[in-house]
C-alpha positions as CSV (number, residue, x, y, z in Angstrom):
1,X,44.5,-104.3,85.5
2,X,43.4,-103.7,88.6
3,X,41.4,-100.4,89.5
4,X,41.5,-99.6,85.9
5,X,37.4,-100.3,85.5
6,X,36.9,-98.2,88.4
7,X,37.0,-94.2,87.5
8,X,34.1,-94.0,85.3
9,X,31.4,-96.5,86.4
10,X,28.5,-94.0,87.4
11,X,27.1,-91.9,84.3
12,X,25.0,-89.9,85.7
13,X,27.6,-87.1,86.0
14,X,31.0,-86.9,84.8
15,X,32.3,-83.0,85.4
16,X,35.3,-83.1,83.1
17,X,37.9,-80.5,84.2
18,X,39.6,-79.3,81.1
19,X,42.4,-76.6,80.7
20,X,41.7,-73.7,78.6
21,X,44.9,-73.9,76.8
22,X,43.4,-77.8,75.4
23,X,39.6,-76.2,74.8
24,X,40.9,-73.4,72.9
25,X,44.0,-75.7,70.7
26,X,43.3,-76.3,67.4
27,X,43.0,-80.0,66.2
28,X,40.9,-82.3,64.1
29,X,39.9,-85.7,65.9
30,X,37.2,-88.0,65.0
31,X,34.3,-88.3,67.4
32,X,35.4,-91.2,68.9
33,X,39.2,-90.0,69.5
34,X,37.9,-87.0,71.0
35,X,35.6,-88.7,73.7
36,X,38.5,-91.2,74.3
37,X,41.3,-87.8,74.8
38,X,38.6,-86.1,76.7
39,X,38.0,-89.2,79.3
40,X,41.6,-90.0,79.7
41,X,43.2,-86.1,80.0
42,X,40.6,-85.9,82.9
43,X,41.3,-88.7,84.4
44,X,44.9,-87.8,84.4
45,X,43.9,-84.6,85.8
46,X,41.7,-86.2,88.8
47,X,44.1,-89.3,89.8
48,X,47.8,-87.6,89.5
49,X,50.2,-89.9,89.6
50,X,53.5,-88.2,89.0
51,X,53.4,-90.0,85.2
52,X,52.2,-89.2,81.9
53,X,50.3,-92.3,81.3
54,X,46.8,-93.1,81.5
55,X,44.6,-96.0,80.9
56,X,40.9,-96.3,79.9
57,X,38.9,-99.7,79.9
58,X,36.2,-100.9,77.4
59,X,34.1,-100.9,80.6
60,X,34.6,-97.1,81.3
61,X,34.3,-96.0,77.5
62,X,30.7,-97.6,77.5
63,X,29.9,-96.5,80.9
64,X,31.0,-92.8,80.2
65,X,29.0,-93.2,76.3
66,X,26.0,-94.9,76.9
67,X,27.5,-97.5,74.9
68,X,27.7,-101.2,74.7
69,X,30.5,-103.2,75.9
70,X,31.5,-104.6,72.9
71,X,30.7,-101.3,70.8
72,X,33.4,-99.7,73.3
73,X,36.5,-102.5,72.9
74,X,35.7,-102.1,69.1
75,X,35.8,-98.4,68.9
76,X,38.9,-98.5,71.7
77,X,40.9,-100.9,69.4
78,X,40.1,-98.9,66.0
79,X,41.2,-95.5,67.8
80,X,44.5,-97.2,69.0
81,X,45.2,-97.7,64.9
82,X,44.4,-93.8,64.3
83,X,45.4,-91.6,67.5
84,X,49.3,-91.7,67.3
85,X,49.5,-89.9,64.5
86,X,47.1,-86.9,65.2
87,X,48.4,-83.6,66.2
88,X,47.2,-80.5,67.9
89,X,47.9,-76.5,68.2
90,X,48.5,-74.6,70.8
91,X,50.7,-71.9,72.1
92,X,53.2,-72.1,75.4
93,X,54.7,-69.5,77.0
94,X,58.1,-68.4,78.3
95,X,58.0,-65.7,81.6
96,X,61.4,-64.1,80.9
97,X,60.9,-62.3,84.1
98,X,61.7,-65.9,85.9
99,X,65.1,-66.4,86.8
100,X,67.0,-69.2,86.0
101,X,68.7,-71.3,83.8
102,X,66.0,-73.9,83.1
103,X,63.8,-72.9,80.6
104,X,61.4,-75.4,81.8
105,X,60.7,-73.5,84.8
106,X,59.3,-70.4,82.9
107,X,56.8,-71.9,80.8
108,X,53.1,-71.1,81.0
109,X,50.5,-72.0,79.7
110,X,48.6,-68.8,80.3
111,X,49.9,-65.6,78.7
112,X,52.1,-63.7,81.5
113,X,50.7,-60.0,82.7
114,X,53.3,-58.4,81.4
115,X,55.0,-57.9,78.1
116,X,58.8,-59.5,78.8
117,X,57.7,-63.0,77.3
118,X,58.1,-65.2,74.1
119,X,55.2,-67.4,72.2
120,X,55.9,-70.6,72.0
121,X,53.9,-71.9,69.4
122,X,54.2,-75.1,67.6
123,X,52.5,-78.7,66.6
124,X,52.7,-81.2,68.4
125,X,51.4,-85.0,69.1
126,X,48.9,-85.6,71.2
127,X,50.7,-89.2,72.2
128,X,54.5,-90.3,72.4
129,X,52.7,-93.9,72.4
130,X,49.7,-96.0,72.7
131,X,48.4,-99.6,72.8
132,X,45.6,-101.3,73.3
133,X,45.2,-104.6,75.7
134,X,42.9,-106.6,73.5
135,X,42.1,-109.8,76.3
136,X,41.5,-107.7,79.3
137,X,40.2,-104.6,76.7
138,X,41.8,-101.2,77.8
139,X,44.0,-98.9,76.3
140,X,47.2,-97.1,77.1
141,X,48.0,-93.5,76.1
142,X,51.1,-92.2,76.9
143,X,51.0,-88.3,76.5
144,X,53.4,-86.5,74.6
145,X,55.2,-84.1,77.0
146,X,53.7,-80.5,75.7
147,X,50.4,-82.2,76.4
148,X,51.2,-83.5,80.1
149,X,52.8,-80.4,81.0
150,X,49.4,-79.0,80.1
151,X,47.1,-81.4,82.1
152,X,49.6,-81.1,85.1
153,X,48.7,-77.0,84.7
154,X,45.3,-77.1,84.3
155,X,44.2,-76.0,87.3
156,X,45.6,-72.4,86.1
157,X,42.7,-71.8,83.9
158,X,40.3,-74.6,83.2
159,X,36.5,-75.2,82.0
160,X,34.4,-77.4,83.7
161,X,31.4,-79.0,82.1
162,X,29.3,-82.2,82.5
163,X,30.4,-85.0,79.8
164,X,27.6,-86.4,79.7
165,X,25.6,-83.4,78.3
166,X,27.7,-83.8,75.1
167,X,27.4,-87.8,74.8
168,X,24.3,-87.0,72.2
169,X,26.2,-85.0,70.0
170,X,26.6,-86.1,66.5
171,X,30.0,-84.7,65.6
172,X,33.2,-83.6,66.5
173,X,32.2,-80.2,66.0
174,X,29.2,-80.0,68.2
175,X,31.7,-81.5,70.7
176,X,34.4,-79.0,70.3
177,X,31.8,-75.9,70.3
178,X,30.2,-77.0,73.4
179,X,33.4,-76.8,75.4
180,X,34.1,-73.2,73.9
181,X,30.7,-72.4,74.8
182,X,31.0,-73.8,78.4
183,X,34.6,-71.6,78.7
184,X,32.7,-68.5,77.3
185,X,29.3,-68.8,79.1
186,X,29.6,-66.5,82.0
187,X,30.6,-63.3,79.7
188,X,27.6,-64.1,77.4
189,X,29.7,-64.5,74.5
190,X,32.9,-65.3,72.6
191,X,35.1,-63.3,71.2
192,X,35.2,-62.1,67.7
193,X,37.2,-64.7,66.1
194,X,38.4,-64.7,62.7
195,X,37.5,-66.7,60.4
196,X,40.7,-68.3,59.8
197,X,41.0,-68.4,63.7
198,X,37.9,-70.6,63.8
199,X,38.6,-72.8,60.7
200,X,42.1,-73.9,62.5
201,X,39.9,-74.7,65.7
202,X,38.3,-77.5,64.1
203,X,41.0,-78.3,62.4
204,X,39.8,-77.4,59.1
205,X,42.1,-75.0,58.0
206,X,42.5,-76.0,54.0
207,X,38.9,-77.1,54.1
208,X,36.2,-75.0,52.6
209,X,37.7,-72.3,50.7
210,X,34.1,-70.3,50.9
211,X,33.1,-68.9,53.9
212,X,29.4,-69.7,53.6
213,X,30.1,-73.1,52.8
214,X,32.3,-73.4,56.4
215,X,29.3,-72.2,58.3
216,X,26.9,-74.2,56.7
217,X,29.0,-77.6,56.9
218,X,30.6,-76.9,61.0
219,X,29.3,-73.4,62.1
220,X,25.5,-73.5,61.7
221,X,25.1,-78.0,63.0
222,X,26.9,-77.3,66.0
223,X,25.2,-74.1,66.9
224,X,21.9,-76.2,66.2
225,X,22.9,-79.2,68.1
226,X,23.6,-77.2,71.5
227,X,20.4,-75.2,71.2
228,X,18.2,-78.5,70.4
229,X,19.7,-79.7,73.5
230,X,18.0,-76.9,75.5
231,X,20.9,-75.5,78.1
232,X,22.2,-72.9,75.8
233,X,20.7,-70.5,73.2
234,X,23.1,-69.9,70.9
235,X,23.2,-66.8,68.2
236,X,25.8,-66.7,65.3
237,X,26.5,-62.9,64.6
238,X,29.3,-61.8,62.0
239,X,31.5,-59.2,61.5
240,X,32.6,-57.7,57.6
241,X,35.8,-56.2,56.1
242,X,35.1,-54.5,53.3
243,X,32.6,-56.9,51.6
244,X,33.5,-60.3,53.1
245,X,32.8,-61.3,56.2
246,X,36.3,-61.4,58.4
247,X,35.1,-62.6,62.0
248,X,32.3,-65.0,64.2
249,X,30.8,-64.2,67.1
250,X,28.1,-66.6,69.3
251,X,26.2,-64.4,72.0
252,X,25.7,-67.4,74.6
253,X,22.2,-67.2,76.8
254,X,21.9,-69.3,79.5
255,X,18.3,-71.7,79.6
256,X,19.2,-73.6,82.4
257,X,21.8,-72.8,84.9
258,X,22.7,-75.8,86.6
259,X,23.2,-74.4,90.4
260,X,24.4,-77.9,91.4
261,X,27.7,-77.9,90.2
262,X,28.8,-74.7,92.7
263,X,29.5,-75.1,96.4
264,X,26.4,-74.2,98.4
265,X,25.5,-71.1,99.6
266,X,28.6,-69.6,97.6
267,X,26.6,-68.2,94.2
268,X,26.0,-64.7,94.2
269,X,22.9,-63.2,94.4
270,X,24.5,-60.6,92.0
271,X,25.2,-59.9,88.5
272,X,28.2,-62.2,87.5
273,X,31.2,-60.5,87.3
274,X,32.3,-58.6,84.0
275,X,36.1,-58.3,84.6
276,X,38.7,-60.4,86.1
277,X,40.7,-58.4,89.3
278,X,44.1,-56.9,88.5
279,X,47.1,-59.0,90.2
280,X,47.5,-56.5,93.2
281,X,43.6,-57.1,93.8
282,X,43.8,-61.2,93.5
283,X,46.8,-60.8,96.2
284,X,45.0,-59.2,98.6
285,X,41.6,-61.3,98.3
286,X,43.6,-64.2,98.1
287,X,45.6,-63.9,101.0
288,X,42.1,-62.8,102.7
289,X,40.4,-66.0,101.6
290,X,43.0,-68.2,102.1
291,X,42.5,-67.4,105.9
292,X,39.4,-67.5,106.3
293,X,37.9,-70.8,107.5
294,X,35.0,-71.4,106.2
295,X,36.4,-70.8,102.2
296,X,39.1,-73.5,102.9
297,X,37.0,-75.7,104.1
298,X,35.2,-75.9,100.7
299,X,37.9,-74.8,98.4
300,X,41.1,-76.1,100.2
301,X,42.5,-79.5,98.7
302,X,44.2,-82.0,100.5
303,X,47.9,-81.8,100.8
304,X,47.6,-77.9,99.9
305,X,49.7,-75.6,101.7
306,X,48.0,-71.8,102.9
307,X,50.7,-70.6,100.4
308,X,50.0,-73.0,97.4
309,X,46.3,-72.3,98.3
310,X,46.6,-68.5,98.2
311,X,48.7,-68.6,94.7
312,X,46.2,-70.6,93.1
313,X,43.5,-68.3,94.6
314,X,45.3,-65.4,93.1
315,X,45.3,-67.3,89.8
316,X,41.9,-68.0,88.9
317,X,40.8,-64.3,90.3
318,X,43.0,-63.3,87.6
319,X,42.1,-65.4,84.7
320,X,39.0,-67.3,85.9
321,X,35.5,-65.1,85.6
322,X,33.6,-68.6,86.8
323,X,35.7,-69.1,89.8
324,X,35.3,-65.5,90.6
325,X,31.3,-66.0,90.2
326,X,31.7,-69.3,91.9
327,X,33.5,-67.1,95.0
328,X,31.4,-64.1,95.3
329,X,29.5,-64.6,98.4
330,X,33.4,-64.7,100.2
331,X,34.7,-61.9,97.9
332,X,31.9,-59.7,99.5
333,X,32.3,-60.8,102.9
334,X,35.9,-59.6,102.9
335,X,35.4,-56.0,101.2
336,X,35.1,-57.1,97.5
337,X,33.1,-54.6,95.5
């Protein structure tokens, strides 16, 4: 198993890179089977390999957990027993305006900007297989194919956030809502979401029939957890139909910004953005930033053509708000007000 110890040895920092379409699914996992999915689908991400197989060690699980070795091949072995049969949510889309035969070609996983498009929404497994190698201690997950279509996408919309920030959560829930929050951050809020809407996203959706009961139990500890932990202040507001409440909201403040994880010199010295740029305006900038030296050599990735590097561009400015924050100081610099 060579190499297979070597992706996660330093825990200091792990920046997890996470597509939107996986932060915003709706699933129930254990604590355990959630750090495990969340350490393999960005390793996937980070080392592509033109498969849909990934394997973690015992060695990396305690690294990444602040575990001990033998805690990790224990906990690796018991989640090989329970993760094949888990499921998730989320919805795909088909871009009628593609042309073509293969319907493979014109799935998204972002919703298209125009309205000529079918919802593709389904359950699915999270793994088409998995085992675990008990004398050299690793396991092997093979993704089920919705799932490694999305991984292979995620650089169209992703959330980035620091792994080990959640590692001190206790629960899946205070797991799950910190990603949500870390998506969410830059607009100072979530959406309203109903309540039904939020009960699927922890996978609780034929759990705690009263409302008051579901924010006590998930709601409220997850919200407490993350604003213990002192990077986020997090408020729960709530919206009524009639006399019931209908929808959750969490205004998000920011306590400590961590400046480190952006490119030097490239944060604004502005407000953040409040809107994403329409896809004429992304076009334009893009093309603009693509050529322009000093933003590729930051932003550019290896093997990336001036095309493929423009399309992407255009994509996040149209579906990113922290890649358009993240790109300011070069928006500006080429006319971007």
């Amino acid at each position: 198993m060579s190499g297979q110890n070597s992706f996660y040895l330093k825990s200091d920092s792990i920046m997890i890179t996470k597509s939107n379409t996986l932060v915003e699914a709706c699933y129930d996992l254990s604590v355990a089977e959630h750090d495990l999915m969340t350490l393999a689908i960005n390793k996937m991400h980070k080392q592509p390999t033109g498969t849909n197989k990934v394997t973690i060690s015992a060695k990396e699980f305690a690294t990444a957990n602040k575990v001990t070795d033998n805690y990790a091949y224990k906990t690796l072995k018991d989640t090989a027993k329970t993760l094949a049969e888990r499921k998730l949510k989320f919805p795909l889309y088909v871009d009628n305006n593609i042309q073509g035969d293969d319907k493979s070609q014109k799935l998204c996983v972002l919703k298209p900007n125009h309205k000529n498009f079918t919802i593709l929404k389904a359950e699915y497994h999270w793994l088409q297989g998995i085992s675990y190698q008990d004398q050299e201690g690793y396991i092997l997950l093979h993704f089920s194919d919705p799932l490694a279509f999305l991984i292979e996408h995620t650089n169209q919309a992703y959330t980035k956030y620091d792994y080990i920030k959640t590692v001190n959560f206790k629960g899946f829930s205070s797991k799950r809502m910190y990603e949500l929050i870390s998506k969410w951050k830059d607009l100072g809020k979530t959406p309203e979401i109903s309540v039904f809407e939020w009960k699927e996203y922890f996978g609780v959706a034929d759990s705690y029939p009263k409302i008051a009961e579901f924010k006590r139990r998930v709601l409220d500890p997850a919200i407490n957890q993350i604003n213990e932990q002192g990077e986020f202040k997090l408020t729960l507001t709530s919206k009524k139909e009639g006399r019931g409440i209908s929808h959750f909201m969490i205004k998000i403040k920011v306590l400590k910004k961590s400046v480190a994880l952006l490119p030097v010199n490239t944060v604004s010295q502005s407000q953040p953005p409040s809107r994403l740029l329409t896809s004429a305006q992304a076009d334009m900038f893009a093309k603009k930033l693509a050529n322009d030296t000093a933003f590729g050599s930051k932003f550019a990735r290896v093997g990336e053509s001036s095309q493929e590097f423009a399309i992407r561009i255009s994509q996040e400015l149209q579906r990113d708000i922290a890649k358009i924050t993240e790109y300011m100081s070069f928006l500006n610099k080429h006319g971007y007000k």
